[in-house]
N, C-alpha and C positions, 0 to 999 in steps of 0.2 A: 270552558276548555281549561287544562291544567297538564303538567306534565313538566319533566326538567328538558333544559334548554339542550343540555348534551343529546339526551333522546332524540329531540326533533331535529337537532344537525344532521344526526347519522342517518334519516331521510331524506336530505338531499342529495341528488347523487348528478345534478349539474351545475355550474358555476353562470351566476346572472340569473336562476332562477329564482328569485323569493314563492317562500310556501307561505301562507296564512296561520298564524299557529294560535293567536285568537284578536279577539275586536272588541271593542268597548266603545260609546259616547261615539259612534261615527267613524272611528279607526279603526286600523288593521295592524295589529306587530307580526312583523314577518321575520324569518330566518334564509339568510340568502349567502352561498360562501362565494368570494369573490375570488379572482385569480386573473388577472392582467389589467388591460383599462378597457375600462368601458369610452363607450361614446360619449362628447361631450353634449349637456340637453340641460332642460330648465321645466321647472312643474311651476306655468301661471298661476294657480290657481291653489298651493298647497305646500306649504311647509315639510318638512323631509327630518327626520334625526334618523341619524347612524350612529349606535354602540358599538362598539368592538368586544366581542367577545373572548374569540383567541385570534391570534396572530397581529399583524402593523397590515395598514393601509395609509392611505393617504387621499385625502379632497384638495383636488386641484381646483382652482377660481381662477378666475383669467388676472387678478390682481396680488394672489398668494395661494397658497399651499398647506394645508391645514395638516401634519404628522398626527398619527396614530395607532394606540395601542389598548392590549386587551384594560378595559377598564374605562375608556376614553370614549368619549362621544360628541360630534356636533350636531346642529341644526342648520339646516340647510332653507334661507327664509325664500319662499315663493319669489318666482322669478328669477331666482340668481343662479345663471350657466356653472354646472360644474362635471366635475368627471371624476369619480372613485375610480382607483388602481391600488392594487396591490401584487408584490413581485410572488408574491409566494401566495395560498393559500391561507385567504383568511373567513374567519366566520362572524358574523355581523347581524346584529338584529336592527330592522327597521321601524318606524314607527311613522303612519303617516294613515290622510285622509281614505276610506276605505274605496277603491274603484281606482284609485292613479296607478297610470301607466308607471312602470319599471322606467323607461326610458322617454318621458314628458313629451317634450314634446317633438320629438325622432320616432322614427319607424326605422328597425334595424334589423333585417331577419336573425341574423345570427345572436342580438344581443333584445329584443322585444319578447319580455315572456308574456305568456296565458293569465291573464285576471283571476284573483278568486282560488287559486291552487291552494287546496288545505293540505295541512301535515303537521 
């Protein structure tokens, strides 16, 4: 799979959805735009980074608050409860084990997307 990152944005057309845009070695990099806060959840079993591509977000931890912008990224180590927000619309590449849940270990209808969504 191949293609520029702006492309595969302009396919998303909901907030909390990550798309698949390719995988490699057992992982998936996803493209997902965010816009408010998510549910706070924890992935047991699977490490998490978030880029920021365009716009500021923010990873809340129950002990700090991680600021972020386009350019910027953390990793999120398995097990540790967090919750991305962002006030405004932001765009954000994922990168994590291929098959985890969006929202680990929560069931949220409004915020649990579909596995596997390519774009």
């Amino acid at each position: 799979m191949n293609g520029a990152l702006d492309e595969k944005f302009s396919r998303v057309t909901e907030h909390w959805r990550p798309r698949v845009i390719a995988e490699l070695n057992g992982q998936e990099v996803k493209v997902v735009k965010l816009r408010g806060e998510f549910p706070w959840h924890h992935h047991a079993e699977a490490d998490e980074m978030f880029l920021v591509w365009k716009g500021e977000m923010r990873l809340e931890f129950r002990d700090r608050v991680v600021e972020m912008k386009a350019g910027d990224f953390c990793v999120v180590p398995r097990g540790v409860e967090h919750r991305p927000v962002a006030v405004e619309e932001a765009e954000v590449v994922l990168f994590e084990p291929a098959g985890v849940r969006n929202t680990g270990n929560v069931v949220d209808e409004k915020f649990t997307a579909p596995g596997g969504v390519r774009g």
